[in-house]
C-alpha positions, 0 to 999 in steps of 0.5 A, a space after each residue: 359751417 360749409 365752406 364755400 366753393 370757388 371754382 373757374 372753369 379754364 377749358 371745356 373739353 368736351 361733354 360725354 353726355 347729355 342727361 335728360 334733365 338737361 345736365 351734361 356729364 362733361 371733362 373741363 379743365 378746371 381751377 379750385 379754390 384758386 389752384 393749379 388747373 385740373 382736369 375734371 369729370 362731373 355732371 353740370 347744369 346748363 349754366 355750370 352754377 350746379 354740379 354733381 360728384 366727380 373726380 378730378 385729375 392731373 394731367 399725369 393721372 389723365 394721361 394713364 386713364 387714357 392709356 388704360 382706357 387705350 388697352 381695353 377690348 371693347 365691343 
């Protein structure tokens, strides 16, 4: 038995991109199943009812991928 998912989207931070089928990798901040809010990377349909993977992070995990994300040397 597959248990159900609830899920409230809080905030939409933003989209990343946006996919050719018309699904958008986004950052939200998000409430599972009831929880405290985390901060969210996935792939969405248009109308947020189908998601892909992603990961999900607090707010002290966010903030030290954005500090690493600070240190890199991009070209």
């Amino acid at each position: 038995m597959i248990a159900s998912l609830k899920y409230e989207i809080i905030e939409t931070i933003g989209v990343i991109s946006e996919g050719a089928k018309g699904w958008n990798k986004e950052l939200n901040l998000i409430s599972w199943n009831d929880r405290e809010p985390k901060y969210d990377l996935r792939d969405w349909d248009q109308n947020h009812e189908k998601m892909g993977k992603g990961i999900t992070l607090s707010q002290e995990e966010l903030i030290q991928l954005r500090d690493l994300m600070n240190g890199l040397k991009l070209e």
